[in-house]
N, CA, C and O atoms as CSV, one atom per row, in Angstrom:
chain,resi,resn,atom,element,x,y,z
A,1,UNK,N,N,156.390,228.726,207.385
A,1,UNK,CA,C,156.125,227.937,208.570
A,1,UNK,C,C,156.864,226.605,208.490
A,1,UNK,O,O,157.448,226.055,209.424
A,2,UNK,N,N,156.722,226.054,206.904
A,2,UNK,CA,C,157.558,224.652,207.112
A,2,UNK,C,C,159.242,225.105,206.876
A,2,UNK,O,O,159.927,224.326,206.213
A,3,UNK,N,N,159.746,226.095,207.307
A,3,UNK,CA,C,160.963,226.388,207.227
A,3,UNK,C,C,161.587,226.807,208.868
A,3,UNK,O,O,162.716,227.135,209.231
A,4,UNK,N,N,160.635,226.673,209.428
A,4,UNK,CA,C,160.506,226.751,211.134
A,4,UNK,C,C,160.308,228.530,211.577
A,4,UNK,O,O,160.824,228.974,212.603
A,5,UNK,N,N,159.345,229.556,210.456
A,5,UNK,CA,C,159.122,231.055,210.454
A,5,UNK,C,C,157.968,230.322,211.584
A,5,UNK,O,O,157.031,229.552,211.374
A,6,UNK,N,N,158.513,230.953,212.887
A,6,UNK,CA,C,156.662,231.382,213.313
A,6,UNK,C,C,155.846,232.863,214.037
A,6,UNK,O,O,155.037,233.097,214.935
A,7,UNK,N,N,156.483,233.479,213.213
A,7,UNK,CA,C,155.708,234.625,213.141
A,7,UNK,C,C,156.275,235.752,211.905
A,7,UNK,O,O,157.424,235.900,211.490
A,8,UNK,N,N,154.970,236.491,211.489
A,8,UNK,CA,C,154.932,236.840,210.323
A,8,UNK,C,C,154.924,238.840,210.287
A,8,UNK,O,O,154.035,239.499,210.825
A,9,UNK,N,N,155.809,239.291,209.729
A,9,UNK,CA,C,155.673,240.562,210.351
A,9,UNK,C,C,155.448,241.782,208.569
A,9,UNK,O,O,156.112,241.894,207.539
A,10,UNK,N,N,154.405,242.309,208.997
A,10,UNK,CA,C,154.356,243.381,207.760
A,10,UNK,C,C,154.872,245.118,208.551
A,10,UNK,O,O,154.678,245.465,209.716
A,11,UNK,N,N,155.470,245.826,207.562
A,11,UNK,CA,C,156.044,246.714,208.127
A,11,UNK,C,C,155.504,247.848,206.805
A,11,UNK,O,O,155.783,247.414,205.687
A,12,UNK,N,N,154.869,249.050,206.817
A,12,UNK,CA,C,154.562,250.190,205.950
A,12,UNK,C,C,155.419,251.258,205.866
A,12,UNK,O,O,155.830,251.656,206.956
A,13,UNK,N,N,155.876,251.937,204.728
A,13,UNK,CA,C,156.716,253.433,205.166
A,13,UNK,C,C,155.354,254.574,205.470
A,13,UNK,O,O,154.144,254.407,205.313
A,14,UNK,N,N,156.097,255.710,205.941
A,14,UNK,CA,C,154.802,256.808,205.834
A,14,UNK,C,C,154.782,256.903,207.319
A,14,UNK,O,O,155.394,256.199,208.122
A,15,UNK,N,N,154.005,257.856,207.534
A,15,UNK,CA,C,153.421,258.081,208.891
A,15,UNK,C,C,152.431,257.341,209.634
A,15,UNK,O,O,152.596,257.128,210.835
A,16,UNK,N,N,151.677,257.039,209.170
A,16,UNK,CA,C,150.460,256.247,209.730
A,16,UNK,C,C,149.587,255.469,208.026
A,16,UNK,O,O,149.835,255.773,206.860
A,17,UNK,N,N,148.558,254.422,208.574
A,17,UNK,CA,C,147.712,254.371,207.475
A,17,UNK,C,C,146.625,254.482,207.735
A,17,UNK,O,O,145.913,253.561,208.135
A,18,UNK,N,N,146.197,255.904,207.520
A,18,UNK,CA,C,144.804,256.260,207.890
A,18,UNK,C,C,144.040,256.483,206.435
A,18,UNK,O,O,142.904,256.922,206.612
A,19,UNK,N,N,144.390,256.284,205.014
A,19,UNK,CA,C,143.823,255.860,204.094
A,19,UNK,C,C,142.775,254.526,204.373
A,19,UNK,O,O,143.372,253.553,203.911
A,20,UNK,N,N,141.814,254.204,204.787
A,20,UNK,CA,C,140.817,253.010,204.710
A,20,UNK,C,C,140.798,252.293,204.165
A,20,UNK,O,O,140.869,251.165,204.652
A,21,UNK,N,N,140.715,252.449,203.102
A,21,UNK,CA,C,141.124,251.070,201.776
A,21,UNK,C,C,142.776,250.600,201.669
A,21,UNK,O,O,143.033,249.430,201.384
A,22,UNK,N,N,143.671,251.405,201.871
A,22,UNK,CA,C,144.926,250.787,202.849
A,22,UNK,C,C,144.547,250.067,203.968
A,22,UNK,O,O,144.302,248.962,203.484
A,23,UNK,N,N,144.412,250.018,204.759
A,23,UNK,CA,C,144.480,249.653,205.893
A,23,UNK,C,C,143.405,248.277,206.026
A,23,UNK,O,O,143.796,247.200,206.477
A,24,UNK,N,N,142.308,248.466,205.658
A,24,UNK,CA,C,141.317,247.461,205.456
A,24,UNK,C,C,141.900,246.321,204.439
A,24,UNK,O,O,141.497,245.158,204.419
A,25,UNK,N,N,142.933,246.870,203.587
A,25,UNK,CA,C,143.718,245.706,202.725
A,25,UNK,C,C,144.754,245.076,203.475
A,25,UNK,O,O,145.047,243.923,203.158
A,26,UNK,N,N,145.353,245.622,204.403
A,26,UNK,CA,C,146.217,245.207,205.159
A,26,UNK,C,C,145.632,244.078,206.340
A,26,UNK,O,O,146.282,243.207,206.917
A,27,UNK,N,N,144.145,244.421,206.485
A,27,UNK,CA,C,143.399,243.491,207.631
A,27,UNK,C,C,142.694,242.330,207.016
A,27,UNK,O,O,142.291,241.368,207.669
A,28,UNK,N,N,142.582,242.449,205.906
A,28,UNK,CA,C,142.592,241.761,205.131
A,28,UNK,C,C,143.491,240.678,204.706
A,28,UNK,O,O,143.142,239.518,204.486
A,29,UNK,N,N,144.501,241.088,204.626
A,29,UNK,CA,C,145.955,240.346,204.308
A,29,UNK,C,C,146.497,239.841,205.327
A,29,UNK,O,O,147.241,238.886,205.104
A,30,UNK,N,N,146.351,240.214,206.530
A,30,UNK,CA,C,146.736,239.901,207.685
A,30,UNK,C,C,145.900,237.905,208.376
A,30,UNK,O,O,146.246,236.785,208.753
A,31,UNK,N,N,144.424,238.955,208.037
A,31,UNK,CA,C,143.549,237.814,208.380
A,31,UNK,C,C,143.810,236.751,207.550
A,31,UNK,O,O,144.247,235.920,208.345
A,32,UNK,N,N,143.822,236.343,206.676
A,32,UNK,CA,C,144.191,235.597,205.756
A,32,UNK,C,C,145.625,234.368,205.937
A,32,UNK,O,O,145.707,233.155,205.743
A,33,UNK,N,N,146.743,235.574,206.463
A,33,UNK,CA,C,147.628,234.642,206.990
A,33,UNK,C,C,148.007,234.303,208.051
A,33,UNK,O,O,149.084,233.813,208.393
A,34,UNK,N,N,146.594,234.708,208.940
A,34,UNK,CA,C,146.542,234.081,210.382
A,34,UNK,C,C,145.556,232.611,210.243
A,34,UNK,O,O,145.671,231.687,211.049
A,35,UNK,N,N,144.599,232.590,209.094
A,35,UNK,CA,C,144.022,231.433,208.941
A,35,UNK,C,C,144.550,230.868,208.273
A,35,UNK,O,O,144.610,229.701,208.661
A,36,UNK,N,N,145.334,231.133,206.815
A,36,UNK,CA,C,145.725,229.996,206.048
A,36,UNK,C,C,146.600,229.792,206.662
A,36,UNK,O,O,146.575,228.686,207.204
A,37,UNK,N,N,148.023,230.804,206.984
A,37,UNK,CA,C,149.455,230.262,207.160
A,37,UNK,C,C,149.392,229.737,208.977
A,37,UNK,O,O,150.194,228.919,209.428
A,38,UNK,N,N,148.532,230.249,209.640
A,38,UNK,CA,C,148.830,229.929,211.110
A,38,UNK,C,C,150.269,230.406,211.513
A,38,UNK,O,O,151.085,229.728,212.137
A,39,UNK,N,N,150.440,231.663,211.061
A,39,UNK,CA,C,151.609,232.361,212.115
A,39,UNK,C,C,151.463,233.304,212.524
A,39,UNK,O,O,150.561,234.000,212.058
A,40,UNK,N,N,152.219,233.758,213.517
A,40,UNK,CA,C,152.132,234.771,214.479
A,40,UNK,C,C,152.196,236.149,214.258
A,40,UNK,O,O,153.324,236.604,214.454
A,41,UNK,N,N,151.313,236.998,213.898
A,41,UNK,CA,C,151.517,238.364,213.607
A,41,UNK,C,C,152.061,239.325,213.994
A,41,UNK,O,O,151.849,239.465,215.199
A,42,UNK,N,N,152.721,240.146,213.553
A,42,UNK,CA,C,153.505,241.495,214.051
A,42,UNK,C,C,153.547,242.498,212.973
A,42,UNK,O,O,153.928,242.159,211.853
A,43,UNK,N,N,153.116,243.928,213.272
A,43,UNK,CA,C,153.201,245.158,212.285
A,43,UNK,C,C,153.873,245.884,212.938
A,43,UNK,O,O,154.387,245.678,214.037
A,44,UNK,N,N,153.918,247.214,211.967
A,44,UNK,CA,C,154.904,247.973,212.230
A,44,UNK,C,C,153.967,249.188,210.468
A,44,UNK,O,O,154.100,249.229,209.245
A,45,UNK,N,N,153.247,249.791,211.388
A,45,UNK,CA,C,151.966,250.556,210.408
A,45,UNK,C,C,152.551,251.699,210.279
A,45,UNK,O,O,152.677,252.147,209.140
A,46,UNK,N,N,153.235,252.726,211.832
A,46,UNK,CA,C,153.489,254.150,211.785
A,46,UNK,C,C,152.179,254.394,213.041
A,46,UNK,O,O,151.936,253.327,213.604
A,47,UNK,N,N,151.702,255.051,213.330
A,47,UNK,CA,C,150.895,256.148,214.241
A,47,UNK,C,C,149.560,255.310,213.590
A,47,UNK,O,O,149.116,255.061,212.469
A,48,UNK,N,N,149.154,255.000,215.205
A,48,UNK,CA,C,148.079,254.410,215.207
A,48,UNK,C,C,146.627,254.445,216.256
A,48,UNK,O,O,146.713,254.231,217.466
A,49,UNK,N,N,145.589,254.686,215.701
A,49,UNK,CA,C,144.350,254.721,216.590
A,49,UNK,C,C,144.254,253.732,217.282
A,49,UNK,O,O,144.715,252.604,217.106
A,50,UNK,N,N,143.536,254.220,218.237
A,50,UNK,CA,C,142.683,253.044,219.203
A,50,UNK,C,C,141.589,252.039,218.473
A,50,UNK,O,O,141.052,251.049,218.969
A,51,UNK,N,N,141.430,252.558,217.223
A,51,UNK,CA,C,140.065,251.819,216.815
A,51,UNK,C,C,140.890,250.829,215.755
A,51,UNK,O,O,140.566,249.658,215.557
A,52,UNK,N,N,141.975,251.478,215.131
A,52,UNK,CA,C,143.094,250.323,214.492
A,52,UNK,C,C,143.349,249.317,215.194
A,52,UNK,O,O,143.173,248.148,214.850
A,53,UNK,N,N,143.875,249.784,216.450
A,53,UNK,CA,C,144.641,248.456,217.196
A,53,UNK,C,C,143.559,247.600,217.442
A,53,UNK,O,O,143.880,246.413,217.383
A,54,UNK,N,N,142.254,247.841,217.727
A,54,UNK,CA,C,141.729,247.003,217.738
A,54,UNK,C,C,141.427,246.171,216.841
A,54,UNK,O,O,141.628,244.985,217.102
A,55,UNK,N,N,140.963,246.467,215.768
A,55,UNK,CA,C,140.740,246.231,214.168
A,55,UNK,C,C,142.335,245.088,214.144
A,55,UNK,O,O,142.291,243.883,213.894
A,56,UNK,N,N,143.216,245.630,214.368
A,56,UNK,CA,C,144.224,244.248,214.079
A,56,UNK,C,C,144.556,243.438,215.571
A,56,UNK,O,O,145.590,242.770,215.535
A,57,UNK,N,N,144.013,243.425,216.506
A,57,UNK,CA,C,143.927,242.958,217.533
A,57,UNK,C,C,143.339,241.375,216.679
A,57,UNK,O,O,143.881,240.323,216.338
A,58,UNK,N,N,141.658,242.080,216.588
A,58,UNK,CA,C,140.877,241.213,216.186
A,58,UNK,C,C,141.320,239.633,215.357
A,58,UNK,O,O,140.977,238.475,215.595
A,59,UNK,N,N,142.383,240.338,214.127
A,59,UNK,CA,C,142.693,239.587,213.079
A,59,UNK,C,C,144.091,238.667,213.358
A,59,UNK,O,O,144.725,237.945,212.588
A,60,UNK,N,N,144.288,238.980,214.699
A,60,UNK,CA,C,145.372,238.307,215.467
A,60,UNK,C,C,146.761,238.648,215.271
A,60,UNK,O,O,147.640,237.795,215.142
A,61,UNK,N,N,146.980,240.016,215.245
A,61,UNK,CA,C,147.956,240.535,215.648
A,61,UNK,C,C,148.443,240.454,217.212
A,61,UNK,O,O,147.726,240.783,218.158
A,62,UNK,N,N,149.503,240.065,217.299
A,62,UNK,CA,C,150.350,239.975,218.539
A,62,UNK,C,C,151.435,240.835,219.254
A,62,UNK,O,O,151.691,240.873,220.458
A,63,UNK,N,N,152.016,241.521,218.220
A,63,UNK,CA,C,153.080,243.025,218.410
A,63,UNK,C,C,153.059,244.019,217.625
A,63,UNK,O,O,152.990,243.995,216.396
A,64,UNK,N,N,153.148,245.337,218.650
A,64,UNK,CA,C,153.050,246.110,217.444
A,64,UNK,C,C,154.598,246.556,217.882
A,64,UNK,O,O,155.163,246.544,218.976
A,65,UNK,N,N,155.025,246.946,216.583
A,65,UNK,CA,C,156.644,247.596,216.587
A,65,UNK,C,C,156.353,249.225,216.561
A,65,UNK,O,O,155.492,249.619,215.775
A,66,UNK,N,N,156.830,249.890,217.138
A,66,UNK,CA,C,157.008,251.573,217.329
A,66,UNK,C,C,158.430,252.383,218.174
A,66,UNK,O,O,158.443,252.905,219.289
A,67,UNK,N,N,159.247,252.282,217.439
A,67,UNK,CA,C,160.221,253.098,218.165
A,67,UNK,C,C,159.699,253.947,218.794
A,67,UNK,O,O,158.475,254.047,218.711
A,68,UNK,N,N,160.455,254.861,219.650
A,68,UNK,CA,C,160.436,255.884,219.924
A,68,UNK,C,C,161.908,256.910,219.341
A,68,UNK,O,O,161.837,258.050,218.882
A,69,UNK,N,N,162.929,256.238,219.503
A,69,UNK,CA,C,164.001,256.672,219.038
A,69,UNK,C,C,164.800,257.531,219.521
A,69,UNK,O,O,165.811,257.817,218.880
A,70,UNK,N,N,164.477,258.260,221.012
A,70,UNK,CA,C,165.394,259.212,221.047
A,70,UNK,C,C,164.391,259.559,222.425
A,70,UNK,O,O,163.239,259.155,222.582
A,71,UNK,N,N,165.200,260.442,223.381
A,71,UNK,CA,C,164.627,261.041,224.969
A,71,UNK,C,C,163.468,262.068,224.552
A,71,UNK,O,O,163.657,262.708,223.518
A,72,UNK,N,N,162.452,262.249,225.169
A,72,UNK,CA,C,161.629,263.360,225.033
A,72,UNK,C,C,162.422,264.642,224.332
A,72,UNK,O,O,162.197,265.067,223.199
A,73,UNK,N,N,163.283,265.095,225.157
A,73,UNK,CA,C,163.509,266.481,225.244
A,73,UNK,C,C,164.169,266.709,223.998
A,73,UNK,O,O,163.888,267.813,223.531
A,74,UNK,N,N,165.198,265.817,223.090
A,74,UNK,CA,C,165.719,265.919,221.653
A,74,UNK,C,C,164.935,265.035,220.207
A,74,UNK,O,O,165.359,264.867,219.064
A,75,UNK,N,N,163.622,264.593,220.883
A,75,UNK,CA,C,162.937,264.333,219.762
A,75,UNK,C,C,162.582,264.986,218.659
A,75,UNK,O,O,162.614,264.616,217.485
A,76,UNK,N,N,162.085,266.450,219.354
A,76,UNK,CA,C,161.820,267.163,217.661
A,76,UNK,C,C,163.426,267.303,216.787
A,76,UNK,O,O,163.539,267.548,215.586
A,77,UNK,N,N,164.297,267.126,217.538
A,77,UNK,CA,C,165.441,267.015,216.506
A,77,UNK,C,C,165.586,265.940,215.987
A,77,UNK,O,O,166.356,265.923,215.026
A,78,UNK,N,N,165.037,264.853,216.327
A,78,UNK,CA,C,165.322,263.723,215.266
A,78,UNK,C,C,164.045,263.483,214.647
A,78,UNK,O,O,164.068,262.806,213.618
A,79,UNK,N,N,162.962,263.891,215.058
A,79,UNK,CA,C,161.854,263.258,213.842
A,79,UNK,C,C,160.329,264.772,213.775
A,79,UNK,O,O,159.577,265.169,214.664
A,80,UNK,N,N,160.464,265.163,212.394
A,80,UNK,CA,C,159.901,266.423,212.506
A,80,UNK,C,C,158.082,265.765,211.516
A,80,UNK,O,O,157.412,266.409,210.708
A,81,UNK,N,N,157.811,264.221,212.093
A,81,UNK,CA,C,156.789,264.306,210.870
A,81,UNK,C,C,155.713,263.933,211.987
A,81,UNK,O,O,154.507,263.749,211.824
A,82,UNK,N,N,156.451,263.870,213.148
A,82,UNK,CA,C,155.319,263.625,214.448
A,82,UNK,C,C,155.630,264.377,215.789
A,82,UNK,O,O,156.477,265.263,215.905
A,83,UNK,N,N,154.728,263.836,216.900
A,83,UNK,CA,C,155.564,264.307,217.931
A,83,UNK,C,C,155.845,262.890,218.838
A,83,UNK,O,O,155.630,261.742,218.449
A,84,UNK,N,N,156.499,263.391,220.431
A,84,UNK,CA,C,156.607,262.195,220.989
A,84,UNK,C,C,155.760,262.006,221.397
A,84,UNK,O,O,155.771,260.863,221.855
A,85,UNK,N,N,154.859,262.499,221.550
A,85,UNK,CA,C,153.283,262.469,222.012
A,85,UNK,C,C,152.260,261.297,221.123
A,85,UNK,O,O,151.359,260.504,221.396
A,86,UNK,N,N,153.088,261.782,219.815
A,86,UNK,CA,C,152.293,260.719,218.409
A,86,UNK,C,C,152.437,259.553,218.816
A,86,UNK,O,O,151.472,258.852,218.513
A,87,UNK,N,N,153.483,258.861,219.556
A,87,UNK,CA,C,154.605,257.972,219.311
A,87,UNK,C,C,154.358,257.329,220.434
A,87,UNK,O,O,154.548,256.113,220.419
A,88,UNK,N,N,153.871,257.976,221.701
A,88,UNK,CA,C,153.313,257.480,223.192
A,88,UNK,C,C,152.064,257.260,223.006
A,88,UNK,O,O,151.705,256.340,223.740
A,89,UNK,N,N,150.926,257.810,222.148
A,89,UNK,CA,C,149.545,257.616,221.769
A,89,UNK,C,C,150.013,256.188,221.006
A,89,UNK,O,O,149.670,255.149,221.572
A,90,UNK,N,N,150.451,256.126,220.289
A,90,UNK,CA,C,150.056,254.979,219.267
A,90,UNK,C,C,150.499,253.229,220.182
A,90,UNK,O,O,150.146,252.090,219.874
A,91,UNK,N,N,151.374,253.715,221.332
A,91,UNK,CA,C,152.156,252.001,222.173
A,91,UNK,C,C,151.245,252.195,222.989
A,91,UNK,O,O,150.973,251.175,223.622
A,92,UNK,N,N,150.357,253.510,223.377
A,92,UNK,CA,C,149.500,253.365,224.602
A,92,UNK,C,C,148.232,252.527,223.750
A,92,UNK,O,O,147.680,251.505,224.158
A,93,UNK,N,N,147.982,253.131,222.669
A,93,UNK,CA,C,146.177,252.208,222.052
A,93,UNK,C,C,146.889,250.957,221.785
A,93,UNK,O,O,146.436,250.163,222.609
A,94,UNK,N,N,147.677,250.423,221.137
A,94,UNK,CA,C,148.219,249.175,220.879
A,94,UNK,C,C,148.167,247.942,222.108
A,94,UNK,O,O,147.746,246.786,222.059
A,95,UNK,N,N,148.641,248.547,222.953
A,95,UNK,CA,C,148.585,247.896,224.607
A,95,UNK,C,C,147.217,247.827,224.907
A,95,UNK,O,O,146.926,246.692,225.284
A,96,UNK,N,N,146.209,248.642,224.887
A,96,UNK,CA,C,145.088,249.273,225.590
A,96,UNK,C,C,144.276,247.844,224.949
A,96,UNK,O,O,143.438,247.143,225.516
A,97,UNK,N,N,145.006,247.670,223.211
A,97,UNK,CA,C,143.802,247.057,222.798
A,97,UNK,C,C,144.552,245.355,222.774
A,97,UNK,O,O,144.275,244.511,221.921
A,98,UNK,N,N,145.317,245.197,223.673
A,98,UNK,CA,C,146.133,244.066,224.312
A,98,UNK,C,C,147.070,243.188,222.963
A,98,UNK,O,O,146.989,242.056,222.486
A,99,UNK,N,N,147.726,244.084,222.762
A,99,UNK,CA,C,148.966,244.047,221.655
A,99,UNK,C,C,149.867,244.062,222.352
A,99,UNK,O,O,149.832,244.947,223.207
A,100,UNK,N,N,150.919,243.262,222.350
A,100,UNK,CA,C,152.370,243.773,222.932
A,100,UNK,C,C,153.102,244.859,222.268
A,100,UNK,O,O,152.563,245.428,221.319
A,101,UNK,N,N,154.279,245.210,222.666
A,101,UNK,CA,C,154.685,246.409,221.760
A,101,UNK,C,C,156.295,245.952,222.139
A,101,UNK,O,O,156.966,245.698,223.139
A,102,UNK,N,N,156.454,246.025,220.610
A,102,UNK,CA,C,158.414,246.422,221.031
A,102,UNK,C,C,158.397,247.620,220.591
A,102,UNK,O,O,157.684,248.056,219.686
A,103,UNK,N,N,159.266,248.246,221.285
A,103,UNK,CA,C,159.664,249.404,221.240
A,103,UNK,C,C,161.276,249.669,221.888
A,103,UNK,O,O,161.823,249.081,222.821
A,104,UNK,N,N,161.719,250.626,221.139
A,104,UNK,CA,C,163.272,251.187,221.569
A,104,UNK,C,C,163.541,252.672,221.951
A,104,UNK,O,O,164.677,253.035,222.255
């Protein structure tokens, strides 16, 4: 922050983090540097619930990052560990639970 960072972004590999004790460490970690550091949050988790986004809504998350990467119709050729369906669920709960979303 005293280097003029104002916003702070954590990013996970994997598909989603639906492990609990992941994820609860991450809201954890999050919360923490929305109170000590006072900057602006942004993740980038993988495939995400409605009950997540809220859960980091709460802790003052501000964007969530989710490609999409590619048109409906040639998605299963570029990504075989979800669908585009995964990928439209996870920017729709993110939004729902009033997250912005970048997305490409």
């Amino acid at each position: 922050k005293e280097a003029g960072a104002i916003r702070f972004s954590i990013v996970t590999s994997g598909r989603n983090t639906n492990n609990p004790n992941e994820f609860n460490q991450i809201i954890r970690v999050l919360d923490r540097i929305k109170n000590e550091v006072g900057l602006e949050i942004c993740c980038s988790l993988g495939l995400l619930t409605y009950e997540q986004a809220l859960k980091l809504k709460e802790v003052g998350v501000t964007r969530y990052h989710s490609n999409i990467e590619t048109a409906p119709s040639h998605f299963p050729d570029i990504c075989t560990t979800h669908s585009y369906e995964d990928k439209m669920s996870t920017i729709d709960n993110a939004q729902k639970a009033g997250i912005r979303v970048c997305s490409g």
